[in-house]
Structure formats: C-alpha cells, structure tokens
N, C-alpha and C positions, 0 to 999 in steps of 0.2 A: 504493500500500500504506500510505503513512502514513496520509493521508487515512479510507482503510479503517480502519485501528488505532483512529484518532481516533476516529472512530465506533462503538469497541466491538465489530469483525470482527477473527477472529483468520483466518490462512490456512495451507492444508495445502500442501504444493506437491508436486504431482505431475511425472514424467518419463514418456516414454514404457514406458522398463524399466528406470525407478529410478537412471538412471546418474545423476552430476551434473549443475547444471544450468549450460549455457552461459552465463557472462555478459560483458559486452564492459567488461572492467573499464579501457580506457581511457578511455570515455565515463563513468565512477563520478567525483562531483562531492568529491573529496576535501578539501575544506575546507569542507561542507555538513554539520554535527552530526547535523543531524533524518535526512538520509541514511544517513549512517552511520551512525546510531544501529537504523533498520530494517533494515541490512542484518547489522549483528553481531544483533540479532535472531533473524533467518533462514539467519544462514550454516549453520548445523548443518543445517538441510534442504536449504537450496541443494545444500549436496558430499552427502548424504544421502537425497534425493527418496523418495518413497514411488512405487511402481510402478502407472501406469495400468494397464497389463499385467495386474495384478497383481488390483487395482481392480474391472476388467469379470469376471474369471476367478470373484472371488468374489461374483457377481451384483451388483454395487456396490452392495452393504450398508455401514453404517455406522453407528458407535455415535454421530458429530456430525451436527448438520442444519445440511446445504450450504444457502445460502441464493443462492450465484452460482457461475456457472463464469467464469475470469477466463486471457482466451487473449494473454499479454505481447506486446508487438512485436517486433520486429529481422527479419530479412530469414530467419534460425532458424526461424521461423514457416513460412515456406516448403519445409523440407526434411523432407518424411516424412509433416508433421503431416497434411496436403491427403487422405493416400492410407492413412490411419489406421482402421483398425475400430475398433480402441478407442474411440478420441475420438469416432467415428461416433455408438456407443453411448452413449455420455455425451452428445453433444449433443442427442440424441435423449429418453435419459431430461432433462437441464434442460429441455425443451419439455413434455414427460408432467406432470411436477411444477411448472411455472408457475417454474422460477426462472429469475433475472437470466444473458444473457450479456456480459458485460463483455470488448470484444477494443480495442484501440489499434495505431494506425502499422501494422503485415504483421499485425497479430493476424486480421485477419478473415481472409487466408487460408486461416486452417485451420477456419473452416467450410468450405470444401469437402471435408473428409471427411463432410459430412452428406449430400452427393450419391457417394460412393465407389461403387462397382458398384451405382449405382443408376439412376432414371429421372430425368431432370430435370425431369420435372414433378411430383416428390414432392421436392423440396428445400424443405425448412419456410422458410426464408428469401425466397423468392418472394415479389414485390411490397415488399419491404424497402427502406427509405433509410438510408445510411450514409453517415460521414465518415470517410476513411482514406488512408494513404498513396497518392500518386496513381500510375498505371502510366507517366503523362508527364516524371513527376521521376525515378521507374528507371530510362528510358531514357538519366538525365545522370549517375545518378550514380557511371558508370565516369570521366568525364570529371574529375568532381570529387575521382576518389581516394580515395572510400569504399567501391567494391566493386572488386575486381580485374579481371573482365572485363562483356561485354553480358550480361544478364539471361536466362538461359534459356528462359524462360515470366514471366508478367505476370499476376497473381494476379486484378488489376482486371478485368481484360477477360476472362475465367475466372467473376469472380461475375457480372458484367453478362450475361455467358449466360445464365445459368441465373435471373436476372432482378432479380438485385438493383441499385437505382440508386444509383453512387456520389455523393454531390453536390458533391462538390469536386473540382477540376483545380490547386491547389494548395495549401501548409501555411501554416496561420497559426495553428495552435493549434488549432484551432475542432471541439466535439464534436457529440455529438447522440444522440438516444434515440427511437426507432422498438418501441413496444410494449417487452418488455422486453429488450430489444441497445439497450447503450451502447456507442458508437465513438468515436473520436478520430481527428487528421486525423495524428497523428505525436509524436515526443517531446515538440513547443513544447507538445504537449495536455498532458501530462503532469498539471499542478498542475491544470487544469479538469475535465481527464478525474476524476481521484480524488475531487473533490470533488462531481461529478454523482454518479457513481458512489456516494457515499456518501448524497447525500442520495436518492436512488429506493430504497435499500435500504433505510433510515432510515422513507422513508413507505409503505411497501411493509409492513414489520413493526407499523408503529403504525397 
C-alpha cells in the first residue's frame, strides 16, 4: 500500500459485509514511520470497511475508477473468501474490464471463488503462473507455532487443479506477473510485491 500511495493510488477497502477488517497487529512493524504512517491513514476504513455485499447488490457501480483488485494475505484469505459470490463477481467483472489482480502470500486463495459453483474448465485463471505461499511450508507451520492446528485444506493444491502452476516450493520474497495477476511468494514479498505492483499500474495508465 505504501508503494501504491507512492505512486498516486488511493484505496477503498472492502469486507465481505463491511464488518472490520482483521489484522494481525502482532506482526505490525511498530517502530516502522512509513508503516505506521499508512496505517493511521486507513484505520478509519480498516474498523469501517465499505461492504462487498453491498458493492455487487448495487451492480458494482461507482463514482471512482478501480484500476486493480488487490486480495491481502494471511491464512484470512482462506476463510469464506474461496466460496464467495460476491468476490466471484468482482473477479469476474476485473477480467471484463482488463484491470490489475494484485493477490500476495494466501491472497490467491481467494480466487477460487472464481470457480465457486462453477465448471473448472471456465476458471479464467487456467494456464496461469504464480508465486505464492507454498502448501509445503503449511504443512510446518503448526510445528512452528504460527497456526494452532494441521491445515484443513491447502489452497495450492486446490489452484493446481483447476490449472494454475505454482512456481515456487518455497519463500524468499520472490514475485511475479503473469498477464495482468501480480503475486508474491509471502510477506518477505512485501516491499517487491508493492513496488511491481506499482510500476504495471504506473505503465498500464501511461
């Protein structure tokens, strides 16, 4: 988001149905200025969110022009979003209208609502490369005392059906840009991710 700012993108941030937005504020880099400075930014929308719900209901009109959809990480990503109509719909219109998907770390997840009661041979994402959180480091990371138990389901192997190729099996930062989806391989992406991110939008509009 900085990086985005930097660049002269402002962002709307949506909830499913507007509730606030989950954030894992032990991982908040609290002696980071430039961080904390985007998040008092955004706290009013953070606790605040404007409702996707809300969004699709009124045919997603809008008085600004979206120029990306931008799907955050954290393991949050996995709960609901997968099996969303809403989001379905929205991903669906950013495909119709040529704009940027921007997902990081579990963000791609939640394209699988773009196959939701559908056929998996009409998943627009088909033939796609992506860098993202691997399904091989999920399976450690009850071990490591980041997540409380085993993993339910495994996001990776979920998009690999339906045919998208992950390229990495583990995190070093490392993003990537497949038409217009930009990914990241996890948080280390973070400062690389925002800055690709900014620059495809950047020549995208000029």
């Amino acid at each position: 988001m900085l990086h985005l700012e930097a660049a002269g993108f402002d962002a709307d941030i949506y909830t499913p149905t507007g509730a606030p937005v989950a954030l894992e504020m032990w991982a908040m880099p609290s002696e980071d200025d430039a961080v904390k400075s985007i998040y008092e930014k955004y706290k009013t929308q953070f606790e605040n969110p404007k409702s996707l719900h809300d969004f699709v209901a009124q045919n997603m009109e809008s008085d600004v022009e979206y120029v990306a959809v931008f799907l955050p990480g954290g393991h949050g990503a996995m709960l609901g979003l997968p099996e969303n109509d809403d989001l379905k719909k929205v991903i669906h219109l950013s495909l119709e209208k040529e704009l940027y998907m921007l997902a990081i770390c579990h963000g791609p997840a939640a394209l699988l609502a773009a196959a939701h009661n559908d056929s998996p041979e009409n998943f627009p994402y088909k033939g796609y490369q992506i860098k993202s959180f691997p399904d091989v480091i999920d399976t450690q990371t009850p071990s490591m005392g980041y997540v409380p138990g085993d993993m339910p389901w495994f996001y990776g192997e979920k998009l690999q059906a339906l045919g998208v190729d992950i390229l990495n099996e583990d995190i070093s930062g490392a993003c990537f840009t497949d038409r217009k989806l930009v990914t990241g391989d996890s948080p280390l992406a973070a400062n690389n991710f925002g800055k690709m991110s900014a620059n495809v939008l950047l020549s995208e509009l000029n």
